[in-house]
N, C-alpha and C positions, 0 to 999 in steps of 0.2 A: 422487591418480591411482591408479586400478588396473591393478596388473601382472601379467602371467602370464608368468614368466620361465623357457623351458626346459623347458615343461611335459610330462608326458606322462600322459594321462588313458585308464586302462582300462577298456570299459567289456565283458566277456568277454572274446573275443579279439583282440577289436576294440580300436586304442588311436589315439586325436585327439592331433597336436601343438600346442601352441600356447604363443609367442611374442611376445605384443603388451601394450599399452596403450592405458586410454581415461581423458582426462582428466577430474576428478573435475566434474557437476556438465552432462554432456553424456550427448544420447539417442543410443541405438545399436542401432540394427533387427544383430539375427541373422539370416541368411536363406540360403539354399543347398539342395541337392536332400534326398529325405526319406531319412532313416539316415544321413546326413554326421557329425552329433553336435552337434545344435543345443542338445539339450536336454542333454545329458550334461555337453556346457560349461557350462551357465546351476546344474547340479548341481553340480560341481565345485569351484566359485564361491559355491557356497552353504554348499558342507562337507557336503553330503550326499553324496556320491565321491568317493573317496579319489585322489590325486593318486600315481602310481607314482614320478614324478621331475621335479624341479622346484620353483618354489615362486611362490606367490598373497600376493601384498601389498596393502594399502590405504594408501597415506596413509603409505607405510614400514613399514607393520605387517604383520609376515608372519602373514595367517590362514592356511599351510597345516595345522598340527597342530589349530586353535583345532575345537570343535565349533560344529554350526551357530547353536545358542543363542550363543551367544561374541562370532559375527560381526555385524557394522556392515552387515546384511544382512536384506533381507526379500526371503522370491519368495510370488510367486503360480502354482498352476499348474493344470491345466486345467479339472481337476472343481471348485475352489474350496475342497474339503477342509471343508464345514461338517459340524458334527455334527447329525444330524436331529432329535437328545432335547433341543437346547439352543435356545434362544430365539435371535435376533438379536443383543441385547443381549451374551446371555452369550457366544456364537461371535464376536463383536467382542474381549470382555472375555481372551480367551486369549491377545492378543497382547501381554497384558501381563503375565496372571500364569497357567499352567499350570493352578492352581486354580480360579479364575474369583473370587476372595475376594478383592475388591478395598476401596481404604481409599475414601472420600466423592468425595479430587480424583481419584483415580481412576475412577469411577463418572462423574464426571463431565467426563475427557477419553470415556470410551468416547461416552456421549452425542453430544459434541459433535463427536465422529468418524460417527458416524451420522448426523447432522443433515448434516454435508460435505459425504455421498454422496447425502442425499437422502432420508432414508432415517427422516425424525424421527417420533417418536409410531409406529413400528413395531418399536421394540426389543423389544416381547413375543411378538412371532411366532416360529413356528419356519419352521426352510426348506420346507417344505410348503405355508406357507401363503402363500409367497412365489412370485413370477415367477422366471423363469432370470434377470433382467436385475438385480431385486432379490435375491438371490443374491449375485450378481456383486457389486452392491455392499456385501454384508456381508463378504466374504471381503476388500474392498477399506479398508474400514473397521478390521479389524484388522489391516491392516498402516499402514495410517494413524496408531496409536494407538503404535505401536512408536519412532515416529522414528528410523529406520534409515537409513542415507547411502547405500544403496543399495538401489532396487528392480527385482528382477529379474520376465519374466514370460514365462511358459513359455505360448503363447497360452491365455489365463485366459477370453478372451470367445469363443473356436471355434466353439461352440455357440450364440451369440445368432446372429439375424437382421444382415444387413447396415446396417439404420438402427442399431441399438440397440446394434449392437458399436461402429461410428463414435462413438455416445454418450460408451460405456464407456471408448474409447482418448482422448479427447477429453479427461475430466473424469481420466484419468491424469496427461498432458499436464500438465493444468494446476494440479493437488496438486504433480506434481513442481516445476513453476517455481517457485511459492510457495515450497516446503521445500529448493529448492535439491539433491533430491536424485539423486542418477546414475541415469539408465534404461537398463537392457537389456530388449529383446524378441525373444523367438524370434517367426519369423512365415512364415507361408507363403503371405503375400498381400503384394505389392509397394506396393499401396496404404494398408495400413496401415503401413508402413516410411513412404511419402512425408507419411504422414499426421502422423505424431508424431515423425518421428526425425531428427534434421540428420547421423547419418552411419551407417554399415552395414558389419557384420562377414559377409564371406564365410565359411565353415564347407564344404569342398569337396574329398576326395582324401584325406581322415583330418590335414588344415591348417586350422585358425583363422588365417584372412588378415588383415595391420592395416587398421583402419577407413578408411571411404574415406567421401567425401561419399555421401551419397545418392541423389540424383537423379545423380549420373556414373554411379553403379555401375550404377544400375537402367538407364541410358539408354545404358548401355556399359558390358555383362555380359562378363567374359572365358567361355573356352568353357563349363565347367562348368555356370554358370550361365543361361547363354543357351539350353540343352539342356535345365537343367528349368523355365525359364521360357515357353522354346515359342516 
């Protein structure tokens, strides 16, 4: 289970509280009006922002001091974060070692982490030579290769077209079932929430709300959210 117990997340002057739990192992659309702190939470959580008071557990393991390397955590977030001088291959290969100097079965999980997304017999390319959507899948691919209990994603596919994002949340989806592992997503489209997620985190008033089913929330938005949904 992940917790956020008492939290209080600064991010300038601006601080989000938050209070809740999501069972280990379940998807959880983030969703609420824009500047709420959808992404500040999903940072937080990751150990990239620093927590003012409170504390972040996994599993009974307090990650608040832990750095983000440390954590049972992988995010994705918008631009993909590839490097433009490294191959496919090797912008896969980071999510295992810093260096890209990997031993043979290493080399050979990267592979067969590209090959997942789709992605096989293109590990020589660089991101230029790539689509947005193949992109997408490299930056997906190295968090693939991590085995991490948790994937967070700060909308990672924004940018794709509407068939080829539905792709992209789609082929999430369904790594996560397989690896059994916890999904959070910021989102700011209700339909990607209905799409991949069995429950949803309001973020609304500078509160992280406990998860709610998804189709109630969205089909019965308290005011806040009903305001930026329109």
């Amino acid at each position: 289970m992940l917790k956020l117990e008492s939290c209080i997340i600064a991010n300038g002057a601006f601080q989000l509280h938050a209070n809740v739990s999501m069972e280990a192992g379940s998807s959880v659309a983030v969703i609420g009006p824009s500047g709420a702190g959808k992404s500040t939470l999903l940072e937080a959580i990751a150990g990239f922002r620093q927590i003012s008071k409170g504390h972040v557990s996994w599993m009974g393991q307090d990650l608040t001091e832990l750095a983000p390397g440390k954590r049972p955590i992988a995010m994705l977030f918008q631009d993909g974060n590839l490097f433009p001088h490294l191959t496919a291959e090797q912008n896969a290969a980071l999510g295992l070692r810093p260096s890209g100097k990997l031993s043979k079965t290493e080399q050979a999980q990267v592979s067969a982490a590209l090959e997942r997304v789709g992605l096989a017999g293109m590990g020589t390319r660089k991101p230029a030579e790539l689509s947005g959507g193949q992109q997408s899948r490299v930056a997906l691919a190295r968090v693939l290769v991590q085995h991490r209990d948790l994937l967070l994603l700060d909308e990672p596919f924004a940018a794709l077209g509407p068939a080829l994002k539905a792709e992209m949340l789609d082929l999430v989806a369904e790594l996560a079932t397989e690896t059994g592992t916890t999904l959070m997503m910021v989102s700011h489209d209700p339909q990607d929430a209905r799409r991949i997620t069995s429950q949803a985190m309001l973020v609304a008033g500078s509160t992280v709300h406990p998860p709610a089913e998804t189709t109630e929330l969205l089909d019965n938005p308290p005011p806040a959210l009903k305001e930026y949904l329109g």
